[in-house]
N, C-alpha and C positions, 0 to 999 in steps of 0.2 A: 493334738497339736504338739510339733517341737516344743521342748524348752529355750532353744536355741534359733536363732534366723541370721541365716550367714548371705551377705550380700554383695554378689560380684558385679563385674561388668560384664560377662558374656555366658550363655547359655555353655557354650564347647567347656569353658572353665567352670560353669557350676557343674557340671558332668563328672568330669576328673575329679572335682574336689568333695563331690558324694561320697565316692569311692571310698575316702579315707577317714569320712568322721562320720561317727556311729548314729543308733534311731533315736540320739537327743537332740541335731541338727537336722534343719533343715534347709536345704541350701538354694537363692536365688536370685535372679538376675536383673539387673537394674538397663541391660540394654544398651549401655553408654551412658552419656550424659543423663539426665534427668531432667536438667534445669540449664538454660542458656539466654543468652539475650533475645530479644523480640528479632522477627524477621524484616519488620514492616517500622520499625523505629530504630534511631539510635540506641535509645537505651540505657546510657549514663548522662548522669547529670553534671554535665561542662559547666554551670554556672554556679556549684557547688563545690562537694567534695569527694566531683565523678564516680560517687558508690553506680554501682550498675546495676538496671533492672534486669531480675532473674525472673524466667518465667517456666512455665512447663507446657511444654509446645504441646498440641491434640491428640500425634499419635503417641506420646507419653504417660495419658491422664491415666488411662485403665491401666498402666503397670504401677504407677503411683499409687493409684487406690488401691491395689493387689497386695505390692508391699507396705502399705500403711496398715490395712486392715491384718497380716501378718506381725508386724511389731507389735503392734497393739495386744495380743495374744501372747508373744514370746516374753517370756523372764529377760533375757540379753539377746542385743542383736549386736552381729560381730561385722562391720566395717572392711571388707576386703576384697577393695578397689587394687589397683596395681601401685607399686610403691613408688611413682614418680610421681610431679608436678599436677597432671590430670588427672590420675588415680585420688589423689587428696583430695583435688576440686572436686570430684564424684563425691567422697566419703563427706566432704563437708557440705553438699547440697542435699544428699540422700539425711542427712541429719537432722537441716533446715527444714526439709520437705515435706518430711515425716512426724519433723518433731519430736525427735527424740528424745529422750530424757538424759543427761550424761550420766547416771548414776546406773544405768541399765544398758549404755552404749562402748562397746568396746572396739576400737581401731587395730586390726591386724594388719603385718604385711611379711611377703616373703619375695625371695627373688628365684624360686622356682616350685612350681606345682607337684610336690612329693609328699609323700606321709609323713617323713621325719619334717620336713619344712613347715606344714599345714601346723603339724601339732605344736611342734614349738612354738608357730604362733602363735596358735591359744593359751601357749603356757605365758607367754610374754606379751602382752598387749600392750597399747597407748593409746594416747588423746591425742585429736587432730593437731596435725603442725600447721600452725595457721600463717609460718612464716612462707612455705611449698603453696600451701594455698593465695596467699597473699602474690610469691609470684607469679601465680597460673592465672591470676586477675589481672595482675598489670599487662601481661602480654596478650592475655585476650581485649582487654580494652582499650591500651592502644591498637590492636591490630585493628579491632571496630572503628576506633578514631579516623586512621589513615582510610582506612577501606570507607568511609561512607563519608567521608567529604571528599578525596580525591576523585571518585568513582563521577558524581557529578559532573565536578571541573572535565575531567574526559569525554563525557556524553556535550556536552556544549562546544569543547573545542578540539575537538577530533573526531566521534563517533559515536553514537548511540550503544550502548550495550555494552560498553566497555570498561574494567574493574581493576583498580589498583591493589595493591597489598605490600604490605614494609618488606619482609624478605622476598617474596615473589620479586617486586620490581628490579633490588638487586642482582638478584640470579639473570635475569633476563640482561642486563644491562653487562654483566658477564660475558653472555654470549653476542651479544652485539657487536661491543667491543674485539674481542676475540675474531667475528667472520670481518671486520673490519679490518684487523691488524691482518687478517689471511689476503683481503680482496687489497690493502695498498701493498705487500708484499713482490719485490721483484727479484724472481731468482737468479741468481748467479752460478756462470757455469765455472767446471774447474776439474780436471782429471785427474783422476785418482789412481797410483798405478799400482797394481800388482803382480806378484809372480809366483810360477811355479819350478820348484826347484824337488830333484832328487839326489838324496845321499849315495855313498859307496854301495850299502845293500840295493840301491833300488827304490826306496822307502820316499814316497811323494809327499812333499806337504805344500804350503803356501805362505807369503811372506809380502808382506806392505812397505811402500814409502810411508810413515808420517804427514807429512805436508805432499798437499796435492801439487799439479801445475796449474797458474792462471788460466793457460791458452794453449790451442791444439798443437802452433808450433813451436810452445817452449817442450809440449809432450812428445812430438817429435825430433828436437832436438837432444833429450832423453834418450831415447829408442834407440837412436841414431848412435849415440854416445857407445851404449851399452853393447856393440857388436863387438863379436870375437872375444868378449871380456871373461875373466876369470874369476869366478865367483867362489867364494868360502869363509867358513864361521869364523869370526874376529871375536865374538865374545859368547860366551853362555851364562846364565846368572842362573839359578833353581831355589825359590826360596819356600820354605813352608807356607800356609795362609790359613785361615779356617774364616767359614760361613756359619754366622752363628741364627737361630731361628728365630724367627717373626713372634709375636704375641698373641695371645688368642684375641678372639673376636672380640670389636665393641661394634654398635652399629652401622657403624660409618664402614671399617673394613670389612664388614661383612657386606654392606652395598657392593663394594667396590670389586671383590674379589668373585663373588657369585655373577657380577654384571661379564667378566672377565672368563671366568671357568667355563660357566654355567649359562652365559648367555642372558640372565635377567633382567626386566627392568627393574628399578631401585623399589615399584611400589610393589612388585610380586614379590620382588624380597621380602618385602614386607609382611606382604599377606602369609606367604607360606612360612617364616618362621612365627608369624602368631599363633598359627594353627599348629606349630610344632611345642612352642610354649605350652597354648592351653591343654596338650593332648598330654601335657606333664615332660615331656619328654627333652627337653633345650631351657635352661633358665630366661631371666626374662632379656626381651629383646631389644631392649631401648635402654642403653646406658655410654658412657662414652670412658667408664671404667675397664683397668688390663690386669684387674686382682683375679685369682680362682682361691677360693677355701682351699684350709689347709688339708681338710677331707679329698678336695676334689686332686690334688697334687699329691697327696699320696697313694690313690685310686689308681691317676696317670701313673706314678711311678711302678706300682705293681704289675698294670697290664704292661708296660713296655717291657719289666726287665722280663715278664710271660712269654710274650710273644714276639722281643728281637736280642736279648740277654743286655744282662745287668751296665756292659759297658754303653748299653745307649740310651741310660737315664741319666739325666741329669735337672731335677727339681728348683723352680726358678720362681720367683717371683717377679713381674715387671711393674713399674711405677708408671702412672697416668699421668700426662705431659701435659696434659689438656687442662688451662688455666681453669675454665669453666667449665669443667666435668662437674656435671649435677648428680646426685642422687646415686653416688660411686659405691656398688655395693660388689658386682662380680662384673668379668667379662663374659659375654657370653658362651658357655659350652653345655654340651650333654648332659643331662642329670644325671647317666648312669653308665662311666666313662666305658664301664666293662661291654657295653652294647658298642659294636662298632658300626653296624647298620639295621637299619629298621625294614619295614614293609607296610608302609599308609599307600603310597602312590608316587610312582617315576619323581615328580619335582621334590616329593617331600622327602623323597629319598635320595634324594640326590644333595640337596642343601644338608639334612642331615648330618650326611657324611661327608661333607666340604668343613662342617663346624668342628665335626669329632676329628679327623684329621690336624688342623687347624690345631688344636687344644695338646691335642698328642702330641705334636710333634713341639710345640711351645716348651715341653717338658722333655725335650731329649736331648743328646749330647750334641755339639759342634759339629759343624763338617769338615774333617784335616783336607788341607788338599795339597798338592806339591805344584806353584805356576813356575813355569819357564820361561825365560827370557830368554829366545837370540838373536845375537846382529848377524847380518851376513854383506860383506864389503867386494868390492870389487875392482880389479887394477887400471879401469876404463874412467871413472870419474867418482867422487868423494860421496856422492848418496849410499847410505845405508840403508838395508832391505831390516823387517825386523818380523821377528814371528814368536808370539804366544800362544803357551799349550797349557793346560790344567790337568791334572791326574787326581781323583778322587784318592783318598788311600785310606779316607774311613769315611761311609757314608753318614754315620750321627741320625740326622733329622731327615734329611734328605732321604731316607728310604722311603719317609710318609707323604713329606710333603714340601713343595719349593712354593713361594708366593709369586703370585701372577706382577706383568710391568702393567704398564700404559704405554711405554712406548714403543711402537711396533719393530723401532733399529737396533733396539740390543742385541747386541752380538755375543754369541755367547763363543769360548776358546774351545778349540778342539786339542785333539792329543798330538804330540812331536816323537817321529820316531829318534831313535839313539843316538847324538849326534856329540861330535866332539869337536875342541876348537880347534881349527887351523885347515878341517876337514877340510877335502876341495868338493864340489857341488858342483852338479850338474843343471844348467839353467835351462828346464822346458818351455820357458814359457814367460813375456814380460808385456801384459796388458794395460794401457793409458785407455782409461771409462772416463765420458764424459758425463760428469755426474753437479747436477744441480743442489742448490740450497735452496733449504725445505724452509716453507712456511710454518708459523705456529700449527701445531694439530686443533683442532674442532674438540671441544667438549665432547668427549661420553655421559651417558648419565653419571655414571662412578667417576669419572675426570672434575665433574661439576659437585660432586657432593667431596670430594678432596679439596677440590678449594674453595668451598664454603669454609670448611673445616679450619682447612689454613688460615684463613683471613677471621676465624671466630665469630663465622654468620648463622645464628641456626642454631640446633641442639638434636640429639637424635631424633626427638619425635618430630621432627619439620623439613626432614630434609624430603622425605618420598613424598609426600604435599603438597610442597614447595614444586616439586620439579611434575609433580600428576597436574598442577594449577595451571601454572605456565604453558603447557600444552595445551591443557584441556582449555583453555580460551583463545587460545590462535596465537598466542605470543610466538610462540616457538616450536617447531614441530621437528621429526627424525628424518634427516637427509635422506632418498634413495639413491640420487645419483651415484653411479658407479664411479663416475672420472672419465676423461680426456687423456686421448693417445698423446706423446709427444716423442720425436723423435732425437736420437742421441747417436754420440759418434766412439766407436771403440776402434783403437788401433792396437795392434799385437805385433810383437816381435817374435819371430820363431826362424829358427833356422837363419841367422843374420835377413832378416827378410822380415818390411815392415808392410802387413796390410792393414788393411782399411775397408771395415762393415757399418752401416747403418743399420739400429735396431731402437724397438719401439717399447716407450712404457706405459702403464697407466696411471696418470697422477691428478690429485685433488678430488679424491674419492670423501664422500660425504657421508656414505649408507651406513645407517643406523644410528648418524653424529648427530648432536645437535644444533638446529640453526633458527636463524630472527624470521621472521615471516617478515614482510609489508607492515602490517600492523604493530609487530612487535618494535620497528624500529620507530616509528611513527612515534608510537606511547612512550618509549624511552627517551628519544629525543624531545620532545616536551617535558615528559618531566624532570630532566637533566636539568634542561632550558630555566624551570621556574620553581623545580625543589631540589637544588642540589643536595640538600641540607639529606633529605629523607636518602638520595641514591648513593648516598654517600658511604664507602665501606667502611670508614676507621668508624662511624656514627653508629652505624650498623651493628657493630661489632660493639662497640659502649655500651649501647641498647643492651644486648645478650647481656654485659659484664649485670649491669646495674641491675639485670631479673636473675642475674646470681646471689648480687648480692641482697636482694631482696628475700632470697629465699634460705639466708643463713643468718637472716635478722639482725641486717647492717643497714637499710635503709627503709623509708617509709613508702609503699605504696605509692601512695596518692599525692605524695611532694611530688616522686619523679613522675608521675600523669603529668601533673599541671605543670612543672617545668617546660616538658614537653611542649601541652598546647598553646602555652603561651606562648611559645615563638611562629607554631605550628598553626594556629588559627587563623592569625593576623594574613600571613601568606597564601593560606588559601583562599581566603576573599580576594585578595588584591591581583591573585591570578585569575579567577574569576570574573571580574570588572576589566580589567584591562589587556590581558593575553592575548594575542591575535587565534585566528582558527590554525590549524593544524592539520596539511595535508599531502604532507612529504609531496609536494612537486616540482617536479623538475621540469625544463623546460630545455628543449631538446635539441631544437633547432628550426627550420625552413621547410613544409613540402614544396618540396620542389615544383608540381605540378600546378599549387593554386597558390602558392607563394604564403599560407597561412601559418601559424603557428605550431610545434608539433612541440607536444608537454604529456608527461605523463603524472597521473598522482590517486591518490587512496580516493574509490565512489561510493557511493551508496553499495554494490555488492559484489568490491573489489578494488585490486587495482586497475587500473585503465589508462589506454590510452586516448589521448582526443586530437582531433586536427580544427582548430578555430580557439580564439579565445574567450575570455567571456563574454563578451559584449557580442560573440556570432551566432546570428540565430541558424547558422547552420552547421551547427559542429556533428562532426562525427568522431564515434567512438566506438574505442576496441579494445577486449579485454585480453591481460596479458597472460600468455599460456603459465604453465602452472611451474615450469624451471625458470621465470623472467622475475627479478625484482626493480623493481623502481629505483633502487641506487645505482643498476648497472647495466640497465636495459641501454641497447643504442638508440640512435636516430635510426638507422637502417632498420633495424629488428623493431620496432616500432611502427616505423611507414608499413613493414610487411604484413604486419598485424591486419592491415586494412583493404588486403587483398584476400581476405576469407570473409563470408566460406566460397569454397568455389566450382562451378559447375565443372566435373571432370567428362561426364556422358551417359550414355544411358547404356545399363546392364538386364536381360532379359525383360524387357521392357518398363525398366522403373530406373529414376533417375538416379544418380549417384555424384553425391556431396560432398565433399571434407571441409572443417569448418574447426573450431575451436571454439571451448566450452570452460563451463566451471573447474572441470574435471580433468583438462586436459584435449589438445587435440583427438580431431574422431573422424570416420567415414562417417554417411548416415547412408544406409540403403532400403528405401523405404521405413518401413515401422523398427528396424534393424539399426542400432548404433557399435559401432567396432573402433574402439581406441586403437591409438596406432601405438607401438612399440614404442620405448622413451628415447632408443637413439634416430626417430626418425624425422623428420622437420616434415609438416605437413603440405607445404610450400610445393616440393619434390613427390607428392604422391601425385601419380599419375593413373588415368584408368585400368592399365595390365595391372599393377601393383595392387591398386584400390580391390579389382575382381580378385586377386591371391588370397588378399585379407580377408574380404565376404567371404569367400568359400572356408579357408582354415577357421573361421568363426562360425560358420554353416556344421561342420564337421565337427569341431568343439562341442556345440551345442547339442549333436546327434546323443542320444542315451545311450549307455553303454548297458545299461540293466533296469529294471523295476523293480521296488520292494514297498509292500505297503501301498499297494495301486499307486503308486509316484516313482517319475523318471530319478534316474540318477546319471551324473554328465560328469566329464571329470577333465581338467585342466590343471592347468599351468600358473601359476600366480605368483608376489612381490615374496610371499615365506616358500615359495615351493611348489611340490606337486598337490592335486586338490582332487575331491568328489565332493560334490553337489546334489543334495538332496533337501527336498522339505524349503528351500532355500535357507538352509543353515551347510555352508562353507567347510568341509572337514580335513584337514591337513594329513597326509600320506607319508610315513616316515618309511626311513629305510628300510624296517622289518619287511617289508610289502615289495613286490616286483610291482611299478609303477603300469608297467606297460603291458605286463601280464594279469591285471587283477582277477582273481577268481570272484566268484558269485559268494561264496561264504568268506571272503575277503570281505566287500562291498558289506554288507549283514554285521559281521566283526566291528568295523569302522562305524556305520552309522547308530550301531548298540551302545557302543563304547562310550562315543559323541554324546547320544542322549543322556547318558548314563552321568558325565560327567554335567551336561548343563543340565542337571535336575539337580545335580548336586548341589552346583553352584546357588541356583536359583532359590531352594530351602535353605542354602547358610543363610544367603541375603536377607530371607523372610526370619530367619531366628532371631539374627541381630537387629529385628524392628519389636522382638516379641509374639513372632508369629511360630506357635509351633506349629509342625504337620508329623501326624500317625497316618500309617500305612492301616486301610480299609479291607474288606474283601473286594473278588475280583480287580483288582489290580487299579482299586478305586484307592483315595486318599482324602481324610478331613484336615481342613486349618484348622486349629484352635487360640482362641484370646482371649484371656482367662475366662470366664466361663461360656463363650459363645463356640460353641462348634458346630461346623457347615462342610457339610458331604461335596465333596468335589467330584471331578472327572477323571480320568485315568492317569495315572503319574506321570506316564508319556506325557500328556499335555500339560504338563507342570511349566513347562519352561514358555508356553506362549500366554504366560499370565504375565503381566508386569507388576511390581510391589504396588504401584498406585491403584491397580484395578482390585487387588485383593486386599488392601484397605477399605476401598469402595465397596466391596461387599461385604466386609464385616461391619462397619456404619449402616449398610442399607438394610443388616438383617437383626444389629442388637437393636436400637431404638423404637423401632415398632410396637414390638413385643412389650417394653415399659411400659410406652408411651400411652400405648391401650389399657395395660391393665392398670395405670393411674386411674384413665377417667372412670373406668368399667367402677372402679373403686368410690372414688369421690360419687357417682350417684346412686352409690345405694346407700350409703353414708343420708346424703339429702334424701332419697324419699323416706327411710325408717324415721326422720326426724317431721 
């Protein structure tokens, strides 16, 4: 037995951290938490001094007894949870738990998995900060507070099933707001003119009005003006500039930027930089610090002046702006700056080298540039044309790295050929666009974790949570819609000659934004209604401040609890008892046909529309297609609702239906359902159209190959191109001719697939405690501590779920005790 028991939170991390301490440790995993509040109780005591019950949940016990019965053995056991808020809560329930002795128990911590980091630890230990743990308590028990009284109040007066939470509701209330301010938004039109002009050489460029025209024929009054006129440069201005570089990564810009580059969502960020962390490889990944050691900035400084010369370092320190930065130890980068890219797999390599960039270039010189300013006037009327150009003249940072916008209009300056004042110019070209004012943009995941930020809601470890919550309950979900054509008017002058084109845009695209569901506005609206107090953002944001300063031992725990509930209690009874129900309905107007009532509002499993009111024992009702919300559904779209589904005729002898569903409008052709396209209203399919669809769905469906005695079929889908096997979904990137697939293509892809969800499927089973070794024959055993069970072939790994293979490690260790107790106890009694 070690002298030594080193105890993390994840298997990938006890892994790495073998590596580097010798055969007097021995190093292992605590799984995450150990110890949490009850599932099935509150679990603080309100009527007290809201201390919280900790408990150790089932599938916990066998790891606890694993590392109990390890301490017990070991001389010292070394504490080395992660060095934030939860990593303490770990190390001080693993302490509680086990029992540890403080005279034997040492707390380590570093902010990246290396040799030199690992050991220093050991060389520098400490005692739990009970101040970090004190605040990892107050936010978990208020979050329990909010979360298991409001959660009720919702189930009585809005819907069954439905759960509140302190930052969740805010976020949501976020976007509410936000598609609200988009949906009362009216835009305004207004011409914008431009033009194109060439110098004496020949050399084309383009040049702006500033101020647009209100109306088509002040823009034509313009145009008009501007005939036979004689255009040339009235001013030139060139002044030096320089772009200086961004900062390395904290969490938040790392969301944002990978969401941006990389296409992420905020929680794969997540996942794949942890997996980068524990691989040793990225320090750690949850801080909202813009420090790098001085190690690490003179590392940067070596490899830049190596590989782009001396004049494009420049060694910088940046300062953390962030009131409540917690636990500000490094920003995140590379632990080994010299490494510029790795080889784990595509995302890990790809995030990577977004951080290692990022870092680099933080540490490099300005970027010089030379902007130009010119007017250009003209002897027809007093408008000034104007055109900016930019000239790089030293790239600095910018050879590694530019940071990504949000906003999709920036414009970036192009270059101006040689141009001098007084020069005369030749006018090609003088274009009046009718161009609209834009509504607020929709939340991105990265847009919403920026103004968490802003507004001081949240802290790194809460933002991917936060926004996986929200979704993952219906609150809020990722737009598809593409957007709505709309049509605009451009007039051009060329050759003293003004026409006039009609051309089409696409606007109020939603795909891949964030927006409110039915439900989500529902639950917001209420609890606006009757907790402003909780949706409140400056409150919100207090909250955060006061579990800071809980955690640098400025305030007591348990005061700010009960401040809290005490306002906080009172209100939620009294909404309880007296609130009305809540079911976002509108009411819509007249059918015309039976002169009834027509209202739409939240049912039992949906929104819906109804024709009758309550008191009609004959109402009908209809559910609204899956782009309709109840804030903006019409009367029209509504009544049409209730002319499905509808008999279109009958196709090779079987009827044929379109109807509208959960899921979305659909054909039904016998045992056959075929969704229809998103731009098409079901209303409008007709039988020819209806038979085009069956058949391209007939054909779809045809196999393109077999492997494994199972068809493989391959489509067209919301991410892309597709193969279809096993029924697991495999996405077809552009390495692949889509349309040509070969047969060792097809093999390639579905290997790959497995390959990947096996993998997936054994992290998920490690971080419960479940290890798996590879078997002969292509077999595989789970192990839990000491129970090991021969499985089936590792392909079949992935049709296991974590519940079932819990279930069979319960159904196979008990037994076996349970028997040899009694076998035990009665030979005991008969020798007596």
């Amino acid at each position: 037995m070690a002298k030594n028991l080193v105890i993390v939170e994840s298997p990938a991390k006890a892994k790495t951290i073998e590596k580097f301490l010798g055969k007097d440790f021995q190093v292992e995993s605590s799984f995450g938490h150990i110890a949490d509040l009850p599932s099935n109780e509150l679990g603080i005591d309100t009527d007290g001094d809201f201390s919280p019950k900790y408990i150790v949940s089932s599938d916990k016990k066998a790891v606890v007894k694993k590392l109990k019965d390890l301490s017990k053995k070991a001389e010292t056991v070394w504490l080395a949870s992660d060095e934030d808020r939860e990593g303490e809560a770990i190390a001080w329930h693993l302490q509680e738990q086990l029992k540890l002795k403080e005279d034997k128990t040492k707390r380590i911590v570093f902010h990246e998995i290396t040799k030199k980091a690992i050991l220093k630890a050991v060389e520098t230990p400490r005692q739990i900060n009970y101040d970090l743990v004190n605040a990892q308590q107050a936010r978990r028990v208020l979050d329990r507070i909010v979360g298991y009284e409001l959660s009720p109040v919702l189930w009585r007066k809005v819907k069954g099933g439905l759960s509140a939470g302190r930052v969740q509701s805010v976020a949501v209330r976020l976007i509410v707001e936000r598609e609200r301010d988009i949906q009362a938004f009216t835009p305004k039109a207004s011409y914008k003119i431009e033009a194109e002009f060439s110098n004496t050489d020949g050399k084309k460029f383009k040049a702006k009005i500033t101020s647009n025209f209100d109306s088509k024929e002040d823009a034509t009054a313009f145009l008009n003006s501007c005939m036979n006129g004689n255009f040339k440069v009235s001013d030139i201005q060139t002044k030096p500039a320089k772009k200086s570089p961004t900062a390395p990564f904290t969490t938040s810009t790392l969301q944002q930027e990978a969401s941006r580059k990389l296409g992420f969502p905020v929680a794969k960020t997540m996942m794949i930089a942890q997996r980068l962390y524990e691989a040793g490889l990225i320090t750690y990944m949850r801080t909202d610090s813009l420090n790098l050691s001085n190690e690490a900035i003179a590392t940067a400084q070596e490899v830049i002046s190596n590989t782009y010369g001396e004049n494009f370092s420049n060694p910088r320190n940046f300062k953390t702006k962030s009131k409540g930065a917690q636990e500000a130890h490094e920003a995140i980068r590379p632990t080994d700056l010299t490494k510029q890219t790795i080889s784990v797999d595509f995302d890990q390599d790809r995030l990577y080298n977004l951080i290692w960039k990022r870092t680099i270039a933080s540490q490099m010189s300005d970027a010089q540039l030379e902007r130009t300013n010119v007017k250009i006037s003209n002897d027809k009327n007093d408008y000034i044309f104007v055109s900016n150009g930019e000239v790089i003249t030293f790239e600095g940072f910018l050879k590694v790295y530019l940071e990504g916008t949000d906003n999709e209009d920036d414009e970036q300056s192009g270059m101006l050929p040689k141009l001098e004042v007084s020069e005369t110019l030749l006018n090609n070209y003088i274009s009046a666009t009718e161009r609209y004012s834009k509504a607020p943009y929709r939340f991105s995941e990265a847009a919403l974790v920026k103004k968490l930020e802003e507004l001081g809601i949240g802290r790194p470890s809460t933002y991917a949570p936060t926004i996986s919550t929200v979704q993952r309950r219906g609150y809020i979900e990722k737009g598809t819609m593409e957007g709505t054509e709309r049509n605009y008017t451009q007039l051009v002058l060329t050759n003293n000659e003004i026409s006039s084109k009609q051309l089409t845009e696409k606007v109020g695209s939603e795909k891949g934004k964030l927006i409110p569901t039915d439900i989500g506005n529902i639950v917001n609206d209420f609890l606006v209604a009757h907790f402003s107090n909780i949706l409140d953002f400056g409150f919100t944001a207090k909250v955060e401040a006061d579990f800071d300063e809980i955690a640098i031992g400025n305030e007591n725990w348990t005061e700010m609890i009960k401040g809290f509930y005490k306002e906080f209690h009172p209100t939620v009874q009294n909404v309880a008892e007296n609130a009305e129900r809540e079911s976002g309905e509108r009411i819509l107007g007249t059918d015309p046909k039976t002169g009834k009532q027509v209202s739409v509002r939240l049912g039992r499993f949906g929104a819906m529309a109804q024709i009758g009111d309550k008191e009609d024992e004959n109402k009908q009702f209809a559910s609204l297609q899956k782009d309709q919300q109840l804030g903006t559904i019409t009367l029209e779209e509504a009544l049409d609702l209730f002319l499905l589904p509808k008999d279109l005729g009958i196709f090779e002898g079987t009827d044929v239906v379109v109807s509208n569903g959960r899921f979305g409008p659909y054909v039904k052709y016998g045992t056959m359902y075929v969704s229809l396209p998103k731009d098409e209203n079901p209303l409008d399919i007709d039988l020819e159209r209806a038979i085009e669809l069956i058949k391209a769905k007939q054909k779809a469906d045809a196999p393109i190959a077999e492997y494994e005695n199972l068809p493989v079929q391959k489509g067209v889908g919301r991410f892309g191109p597709f193969i279809k096997w096993n029924g697991i979904f495999i996405n077809v990137n552009k390495k692949y001719d889509f349309d040509n697939l070969t047969y060792d293509n097809i093999v390639e892809l579905i290997e790959e697939k497995k390959r990947k969800e096996i993998e997936k499927v054994i992290h998920n089973w490690e971080e419960e405690g479940i290890r798996v070794e590879k078997a002969r024959w292509g077999r595989f055993n789970i192990i839990q501590g000491k129970i090991k069970i021969e499985m089936p072939k590792t392909t079949d790994a992935q049709a296991l779920t974590l519940e079932e293979v819990k279930k069979i490690i319960e159904e196979k260790a008990p037994k076996k005790k349970t028997t040899r107790k009694k076998a035990t106890t009665k030979k005991k009694t008969t020798k007596k």
